[in-house]
N, C-alpha and C positions, 0 to 999 in steps of 0.2 A: 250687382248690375255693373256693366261697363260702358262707360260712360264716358264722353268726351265734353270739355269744354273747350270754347274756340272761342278766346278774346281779340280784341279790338289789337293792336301793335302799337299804338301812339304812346302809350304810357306801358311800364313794365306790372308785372304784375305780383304782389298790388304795387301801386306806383310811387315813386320815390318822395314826391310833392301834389301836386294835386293833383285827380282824377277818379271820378265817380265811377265808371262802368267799370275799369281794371281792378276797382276799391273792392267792388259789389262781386266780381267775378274771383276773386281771392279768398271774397270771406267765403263764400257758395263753395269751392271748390274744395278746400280744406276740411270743411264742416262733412262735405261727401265722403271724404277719404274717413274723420271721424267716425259715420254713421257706419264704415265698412266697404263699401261700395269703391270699385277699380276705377279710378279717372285719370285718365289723360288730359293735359290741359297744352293747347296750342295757345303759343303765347311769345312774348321775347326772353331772348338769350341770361337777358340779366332778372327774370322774374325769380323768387322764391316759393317754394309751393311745397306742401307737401304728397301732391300729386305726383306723375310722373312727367317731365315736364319736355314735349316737342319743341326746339328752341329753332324756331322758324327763323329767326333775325336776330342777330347778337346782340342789339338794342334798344330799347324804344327809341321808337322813330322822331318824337317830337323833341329829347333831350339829346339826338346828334344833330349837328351843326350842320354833318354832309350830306343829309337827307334831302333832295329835291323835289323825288316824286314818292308820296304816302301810298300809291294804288300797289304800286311795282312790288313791294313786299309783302302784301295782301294775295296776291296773285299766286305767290310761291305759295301763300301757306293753304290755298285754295286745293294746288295740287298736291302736295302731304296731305288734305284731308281725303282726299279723294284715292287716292292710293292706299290711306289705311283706313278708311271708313269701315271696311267688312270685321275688325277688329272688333267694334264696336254694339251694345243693343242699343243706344240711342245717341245723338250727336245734337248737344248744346250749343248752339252760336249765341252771340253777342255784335252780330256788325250789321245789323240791321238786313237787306237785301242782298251784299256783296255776293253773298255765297248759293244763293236759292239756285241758277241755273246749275251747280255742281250737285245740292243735295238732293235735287230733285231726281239724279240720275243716280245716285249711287246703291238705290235699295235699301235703305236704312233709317228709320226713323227718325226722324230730325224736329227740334223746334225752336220758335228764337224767340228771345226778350226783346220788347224794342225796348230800350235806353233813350231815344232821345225823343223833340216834339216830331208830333207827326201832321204838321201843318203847311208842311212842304210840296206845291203845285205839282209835281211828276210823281207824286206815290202813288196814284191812282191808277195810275199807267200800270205803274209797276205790280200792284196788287190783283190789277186784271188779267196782267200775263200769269202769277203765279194765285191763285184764290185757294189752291190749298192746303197752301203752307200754315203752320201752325203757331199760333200766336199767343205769348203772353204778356200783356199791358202789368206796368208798374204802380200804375193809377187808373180807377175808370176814366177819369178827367183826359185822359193821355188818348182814351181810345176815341174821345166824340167825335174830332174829324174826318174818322173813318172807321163808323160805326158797325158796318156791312159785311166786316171780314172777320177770318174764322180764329176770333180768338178763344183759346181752351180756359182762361183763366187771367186773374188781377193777381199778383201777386209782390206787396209790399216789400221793399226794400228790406232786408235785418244786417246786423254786426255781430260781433263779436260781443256777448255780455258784460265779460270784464276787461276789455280792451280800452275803457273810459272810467276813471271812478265819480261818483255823486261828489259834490263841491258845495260852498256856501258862498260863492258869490261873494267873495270880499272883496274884489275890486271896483263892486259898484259900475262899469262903464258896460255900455253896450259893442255889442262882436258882431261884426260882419266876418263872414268866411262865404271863401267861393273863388267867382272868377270876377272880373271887373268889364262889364259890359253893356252896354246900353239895355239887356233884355232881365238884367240882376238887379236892376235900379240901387247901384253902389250911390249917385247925387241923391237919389231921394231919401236913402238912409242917412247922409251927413244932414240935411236939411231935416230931418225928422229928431235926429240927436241934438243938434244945435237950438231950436225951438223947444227941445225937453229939460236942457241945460243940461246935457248929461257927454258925459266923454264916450268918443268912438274910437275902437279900436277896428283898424282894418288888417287882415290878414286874408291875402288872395293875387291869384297870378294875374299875370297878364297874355294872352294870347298873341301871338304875330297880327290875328286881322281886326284886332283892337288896340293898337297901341295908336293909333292917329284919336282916338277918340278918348285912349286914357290923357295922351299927352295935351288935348284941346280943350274936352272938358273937364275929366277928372282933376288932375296934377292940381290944375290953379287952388282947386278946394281943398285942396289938400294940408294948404298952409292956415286953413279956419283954425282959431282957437280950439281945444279942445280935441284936436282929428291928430289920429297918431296910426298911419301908414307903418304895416310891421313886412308885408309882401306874401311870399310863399311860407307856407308853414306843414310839417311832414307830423305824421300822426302821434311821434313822441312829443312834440309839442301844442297837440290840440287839446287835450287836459286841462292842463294850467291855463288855455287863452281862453278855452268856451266855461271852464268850472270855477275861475274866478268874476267872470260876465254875468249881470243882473238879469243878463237877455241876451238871445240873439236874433238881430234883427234882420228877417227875410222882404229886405222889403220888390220883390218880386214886380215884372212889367210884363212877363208873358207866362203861359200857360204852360206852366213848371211841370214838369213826365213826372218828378218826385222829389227830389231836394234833399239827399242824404245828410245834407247839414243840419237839417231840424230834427233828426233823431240822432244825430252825432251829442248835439247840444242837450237833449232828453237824456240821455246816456248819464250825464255830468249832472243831471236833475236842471240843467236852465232849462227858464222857459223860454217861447217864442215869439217874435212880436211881429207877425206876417201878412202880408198883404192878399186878402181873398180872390187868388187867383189860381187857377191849376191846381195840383193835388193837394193844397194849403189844406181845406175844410176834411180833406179822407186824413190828412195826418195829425192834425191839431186839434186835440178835446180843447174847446173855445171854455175858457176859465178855469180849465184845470193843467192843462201843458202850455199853458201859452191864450194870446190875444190874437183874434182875427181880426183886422180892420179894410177900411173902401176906399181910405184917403188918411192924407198925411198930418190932416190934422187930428183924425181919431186915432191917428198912432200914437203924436205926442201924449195925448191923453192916457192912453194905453200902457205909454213908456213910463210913466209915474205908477202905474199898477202893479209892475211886474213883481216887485216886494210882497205883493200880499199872498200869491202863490205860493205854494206847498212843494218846497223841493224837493223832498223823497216821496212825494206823491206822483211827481213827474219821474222820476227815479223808475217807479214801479210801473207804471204805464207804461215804459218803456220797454221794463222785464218780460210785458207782457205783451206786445205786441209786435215789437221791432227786434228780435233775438235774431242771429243768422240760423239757431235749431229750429224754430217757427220757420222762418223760409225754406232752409232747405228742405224740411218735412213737404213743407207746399209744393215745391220742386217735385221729389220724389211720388208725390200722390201722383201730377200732370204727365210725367214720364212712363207710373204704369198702366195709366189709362190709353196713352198712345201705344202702349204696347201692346196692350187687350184688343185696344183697337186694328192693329197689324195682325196678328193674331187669328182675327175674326174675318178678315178677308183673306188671310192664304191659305186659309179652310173651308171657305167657298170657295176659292176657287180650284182647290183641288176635287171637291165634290164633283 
């Protein structure tokens, strides 16, 4: 099959330091090219891939300094898709909406992952100009605010198998990874460690339209007993931060699309000590990967638990649900069903 992926430009792919969609679009694309399968991946200049790879922009957009406008680079890669679309039997996006008015024109099968929440007041708009574009949610939880539209399939995040190995949790402390932002609940995880008496270790970036709110409310906590700020951390060093962590703690504020961090942390066998919200309860077997909790005080409680769990049991859960060959299989089913379905109509219609 030929196949196109078409990632987001903010982060390279996969991305040097943090970034979920580029992360998820790297493991997927490779695992294609494993499986056999021709793929082209639209993406930045500095990506690595075993695909073939369209180097739309020389480099991720968010780690150049001289980047002012994120659309302007998007817009090129729109017309390279559009120009070489006929290449292709189906075309993978990743950028949510940007691109529906090009794929809609091109004759060519197309469908997109949303990646991100879809809680956003002007989707509506947008799903009604376009209603039959093709959709696959990363969580059912991801789809409730816009239930109506034509999703083909849930298909759960995976990785790399051995790209993480199982760990014993010698350092006892809890792991935040992510991003630091009011919607990640970074204070309610210091405030949940510090009532468990347990040490936190933070690893996670800072965005441009979070830093008024790292440096107001975060930073001051930062000097709590026990809280040890490490920043950014790249996938050679997720290993040793999530496999010697007793847990890692999701303590979540809003209606999370997926949380690649809690099956990063499965991976390593920790469990997860997460807040029931968004696609928490579809990733977390509740006493066997991890605690779900409703508040901060059944976490502290929870955070004392986390020792009793079975860490090659979380290990194996993991084997078996969250693989990037399980996804990309998923993948590949949803792309030949779009195709049967193409198929089926330019055979009526030539009837």
């Amino acid at each position: 099959m030929r196949i196109a992926q078409v990632s987001p430009l903010i982060e390279s792919v996969p991305p040097k330091l943090y970034g979920g969609t580029e992360r998820v679009v790297s493991y997927l694309t490779d695992e294609l090219v494993a499986m056999g399968h021709e793929v082209t991946l639209f993406a930045s200049g500095d990506s690595i891939t075993a695909a073939r790879l369209d180097a739309v922009w020389p480099t991720a957009l968010r780690l150049d300094p001289a980047i002012k406008d994120l659309i302007a680079p998007h817009v090129v890669m729109l017309e390279k898709i559009a120009v070489r679309a006929h290449e292709f039997d189906i075309i993978h996006q990743h950028n949510d909406y940007l691109s529906y008015p090009i794929l809609r024109r091109v004759g060519v099968p197309y469908l997109t992952t949303l990646h991100m929440t879809q809680e956003r007041p002007e989707l509506p708009r947008i799903y009604d100009t376009f209603p039959e574009v093709a959709l696959v949610s990363v969580s059912n939880s991801q789809r409730e605010p816009i239930p109506h539209l034509n999703f083909v399939d849930t298909i759960y995040h995976g990785m790399p198998e051995n790209l993480l190995s199982p760990a014993r949790g010698a350092g006892g402390y809890l792991a935040f990874l992510g991003r630091i932002a009011p919607q990640k609940g970074i204070d309610c995880a210091i405030r949940i460690a510090a009532k468990a008496g347990m040490q936190l270790k933070i690893a996670a970036k800072v965005d441009r339209v979070d830093e008024e709110y790292f440096r107001t409310t975060i930073k001051p906590m930062l000097s709590q007993p026990g809280v040890e700020y490490i920043g950014e951390i790249n996938d050679g060093q997720k290993g040793q931060f999530l496999g010697d962590a007793a847990g890692l703690i999701f303590a979540i504020q809003w209606r999370e699309p997926f949380g690649l961090a809690m099956i990063e942390a499965m991976a390593c066998g920790t469990p997860v000590l997460a807040m029931r919200r968004g696609s928490v309860p579809e990733v977390i077997d509740e006493g066997v990967t991890g605690f779900i909790v409703d508040d901060e005080d059944s976490a502290v409680r929870a955070a004392q638990r986390l020792g009793t769990l079975d860490r090659t049991r979380i290990r194996s859960v993991f084997e078996r649900r969250f693989t990037v060959r399980r996804m990309a299989e998923d993948y590949v089913r949803v792309y030949n069903r779009l195709l049967a379905g193409t198929e089926r109509r330019a055979v009526g219609r030539s009837r």
